[in-house]
C-alpha positions as a LaTeX table, in Angstrom:
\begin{tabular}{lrrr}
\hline
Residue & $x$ (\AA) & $y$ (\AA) & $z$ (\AA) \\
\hline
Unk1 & $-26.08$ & 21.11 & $-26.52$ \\
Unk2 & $-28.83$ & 23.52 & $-26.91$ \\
Unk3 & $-29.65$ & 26.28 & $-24.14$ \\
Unk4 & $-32.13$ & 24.68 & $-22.09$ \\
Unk5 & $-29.91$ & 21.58 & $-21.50$ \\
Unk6 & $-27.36$ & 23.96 & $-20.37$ \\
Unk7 & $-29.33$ & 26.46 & $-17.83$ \\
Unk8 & $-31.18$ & 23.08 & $-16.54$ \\
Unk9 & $-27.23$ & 22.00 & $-15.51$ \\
Unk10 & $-26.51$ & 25.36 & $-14.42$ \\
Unk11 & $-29.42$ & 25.36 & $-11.83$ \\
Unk12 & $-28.90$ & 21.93 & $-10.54$ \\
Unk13 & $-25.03$ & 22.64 & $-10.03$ \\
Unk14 & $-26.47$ & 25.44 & $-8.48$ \\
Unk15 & $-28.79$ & 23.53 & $-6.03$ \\
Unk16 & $-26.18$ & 21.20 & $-4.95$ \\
Unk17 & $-24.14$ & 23.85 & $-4.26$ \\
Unk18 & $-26.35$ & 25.47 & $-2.02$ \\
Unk19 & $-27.12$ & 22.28 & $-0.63$ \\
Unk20 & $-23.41$ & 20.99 & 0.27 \\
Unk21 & $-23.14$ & 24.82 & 1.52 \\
Unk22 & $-26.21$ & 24.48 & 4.16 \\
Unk23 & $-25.01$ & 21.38 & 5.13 \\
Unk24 & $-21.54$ & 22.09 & 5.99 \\
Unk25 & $-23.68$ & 25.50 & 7.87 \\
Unk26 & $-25.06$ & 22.54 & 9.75 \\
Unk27 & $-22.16$ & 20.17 & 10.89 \\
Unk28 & $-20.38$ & 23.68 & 11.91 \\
Unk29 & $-23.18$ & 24.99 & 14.29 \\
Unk30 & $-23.34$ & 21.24 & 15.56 \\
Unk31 & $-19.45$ & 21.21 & 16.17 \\
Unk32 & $-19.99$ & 24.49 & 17.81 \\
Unk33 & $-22.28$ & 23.07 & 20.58 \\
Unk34 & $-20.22$ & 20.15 & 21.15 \\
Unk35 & $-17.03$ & 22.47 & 21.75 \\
Unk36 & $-19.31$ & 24.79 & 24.27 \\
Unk37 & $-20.39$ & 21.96 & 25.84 \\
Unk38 & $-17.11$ & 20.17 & 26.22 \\
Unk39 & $-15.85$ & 23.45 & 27.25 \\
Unk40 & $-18.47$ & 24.43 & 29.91 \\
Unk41 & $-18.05$ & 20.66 & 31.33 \\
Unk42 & $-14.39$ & 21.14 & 31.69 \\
Unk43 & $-15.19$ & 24.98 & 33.50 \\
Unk44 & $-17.35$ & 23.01 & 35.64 \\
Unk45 & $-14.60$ & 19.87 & 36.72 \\
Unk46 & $-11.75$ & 22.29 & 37.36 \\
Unk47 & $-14.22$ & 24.52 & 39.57 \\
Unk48 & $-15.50$ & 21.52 & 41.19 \\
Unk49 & $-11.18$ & 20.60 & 41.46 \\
Unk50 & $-10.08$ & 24.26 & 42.82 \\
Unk51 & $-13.13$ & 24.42 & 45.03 \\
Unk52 & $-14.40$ & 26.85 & 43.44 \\
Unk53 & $-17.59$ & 25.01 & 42.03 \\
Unk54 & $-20.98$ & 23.80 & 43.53 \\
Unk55 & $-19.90$ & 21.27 & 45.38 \\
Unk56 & $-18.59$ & 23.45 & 48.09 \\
Unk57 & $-19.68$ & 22.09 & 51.71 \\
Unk58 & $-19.96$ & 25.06 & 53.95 \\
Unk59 & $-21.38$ & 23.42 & 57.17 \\
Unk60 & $-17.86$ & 22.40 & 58.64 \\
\hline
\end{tabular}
């Protein structure tokens, strides 16, 4: 194998690398919102359950 085969190989290892690194980034900050969000709708249900939420009627 002479040296340009080898750096060529080298760089795209590289590349896919940093590619299977940015997406994994990705799925992580979309996991993130999904566990805020499930999180924040669950805040809002046991508010809503304790009365403590929006759904308070103060006209009785």
């Amino acid at each position: 194998m002479d040296v340009s085969a080898s750096t060529s190989s080298n760089t795209q290892s590289s590349t896919q690398v940093e590619t299977t690194k940015k997406a994994v980034q990705v799925q992580e900050e979309a996991i993130v919102k999904i566990i805020d969000s499930a999180n924040e709708e669950s805040r809002e249900v046991s508010a809503q359950k304790t009365g403590m939420g929006n759904g308070i009627d103060l006209t009785a």
